[in-house]
C-alpha positions in Angstrom: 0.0 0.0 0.0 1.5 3.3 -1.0 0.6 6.8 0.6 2.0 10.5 0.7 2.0 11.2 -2.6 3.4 14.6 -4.1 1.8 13.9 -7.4 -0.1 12.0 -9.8 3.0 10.7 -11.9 4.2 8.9 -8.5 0.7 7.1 -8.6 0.9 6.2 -12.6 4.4 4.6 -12.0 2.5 2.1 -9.3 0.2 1.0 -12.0 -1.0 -2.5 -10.8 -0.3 -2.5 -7.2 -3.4 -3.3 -5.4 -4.3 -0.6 -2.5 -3.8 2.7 -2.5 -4.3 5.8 -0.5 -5.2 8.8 -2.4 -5.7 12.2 -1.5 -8.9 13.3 -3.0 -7.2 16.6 -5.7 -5.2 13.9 -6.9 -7.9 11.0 -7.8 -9.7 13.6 -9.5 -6.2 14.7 -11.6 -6.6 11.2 -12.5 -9.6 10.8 -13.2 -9.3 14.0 -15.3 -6.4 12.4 -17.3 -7.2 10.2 -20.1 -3.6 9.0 -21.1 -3.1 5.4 -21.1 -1.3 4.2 -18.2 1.0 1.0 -18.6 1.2 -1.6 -15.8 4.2 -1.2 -14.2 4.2 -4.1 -11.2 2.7 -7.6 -12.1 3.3 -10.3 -9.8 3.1 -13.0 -12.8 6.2 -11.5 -14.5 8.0 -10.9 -11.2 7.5 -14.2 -10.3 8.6 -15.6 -13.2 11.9 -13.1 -14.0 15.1 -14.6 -12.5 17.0 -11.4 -12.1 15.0 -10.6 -9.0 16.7 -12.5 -6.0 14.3 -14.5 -3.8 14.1 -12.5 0.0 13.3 -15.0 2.8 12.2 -13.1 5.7 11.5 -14.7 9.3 9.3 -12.7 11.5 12.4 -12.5 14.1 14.5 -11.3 11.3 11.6 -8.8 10.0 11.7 -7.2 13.6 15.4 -6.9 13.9 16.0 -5.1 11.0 13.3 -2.7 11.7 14.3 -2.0 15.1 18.0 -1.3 13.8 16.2 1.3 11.4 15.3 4.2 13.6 13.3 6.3 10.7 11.3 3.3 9.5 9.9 2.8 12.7 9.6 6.3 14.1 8.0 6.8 10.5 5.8 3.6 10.7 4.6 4.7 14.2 3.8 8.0 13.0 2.6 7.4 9.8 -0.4 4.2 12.0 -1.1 7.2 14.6 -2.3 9.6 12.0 -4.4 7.3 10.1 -6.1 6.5 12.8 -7.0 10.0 13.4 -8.0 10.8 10.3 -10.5 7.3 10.3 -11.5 8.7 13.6 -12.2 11.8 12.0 -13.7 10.8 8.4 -15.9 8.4 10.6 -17.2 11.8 12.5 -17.9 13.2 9.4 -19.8 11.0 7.8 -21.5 10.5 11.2 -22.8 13.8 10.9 -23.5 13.9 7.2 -25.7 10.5 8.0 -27.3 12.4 10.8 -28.2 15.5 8.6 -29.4 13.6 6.3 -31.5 11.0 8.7 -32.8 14.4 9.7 -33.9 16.4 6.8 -35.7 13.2 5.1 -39.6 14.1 5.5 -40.9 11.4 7.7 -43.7 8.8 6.2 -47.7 9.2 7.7 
C-alpha cells in the first residue's frame, strides 16, 4: 500500500499495485487524465523473472532489522497514529452527514 503522494506521476508509475491511498485533488487529476497508463508491477512477470533474487524473511529477522532502522519505525509509528485519526475523523464526518441527512428526510404518515 502506497501513501503521501506529491503527485499524480508517483501514482501512474504504481500502476497495478493493489491498495492505494489517495488524497482526493489527486484522484480527481486522475480521473481528469485520459492517457493510457501502462502496468508497471505484475506479480506473474516478477515471479517468473530470475534477475529478482528470492528474500526469505522470518518474522524474528523482519523485527530486527526494523528496530535497527530508527526512521522506519519512528515513520511507521507516525505514519499508524495519524491514520487513525483521520478514520477517527472521516468516521465523524460521515456521522454527521448520516445524521443531517437521517434528519432532513420528510418522515412517512
Amino acid at each position: 500500500m502506497g501513501a503521501s503522494f506529491r503527485n499524480s506521476g508517483e501514482i501512474i508509475n504504481l500502476a497495478g499495485c493493489d491498495r492505494l491511498t489517495i488524497a482526493p485533488k489527486l484522484l480527481e487529476e486522475l480521473n481528469n487524465n485520459f492517457d493510457e497508463v501502462e502496468l508497471k508491477l505484475d506479480a506473474k512477470k516478477a515471479k517468473k523473472d530470475d534477475s529478482i533474487a528470492k528474500v526469505n524473511v522470518t518474522e524474528k529477522l523482519f523485527r530486527w532489522e526494523m528496530n535497527q532502522d530508527a526512521m522506519a519505525t519512528d515513520k511507521l509509528s507516525d505514519g499508524i497514529r495519524k491514520f487513525s485519526q483521520d478514520l477517527d475523523s472521516l468516521e465523524k464526518i460521515i456521522k454527521e452527514k448520516l445524521t443531517d441527512f437521517i434528519k432532513s428526510k420528510p418522515k412517512k404518515k
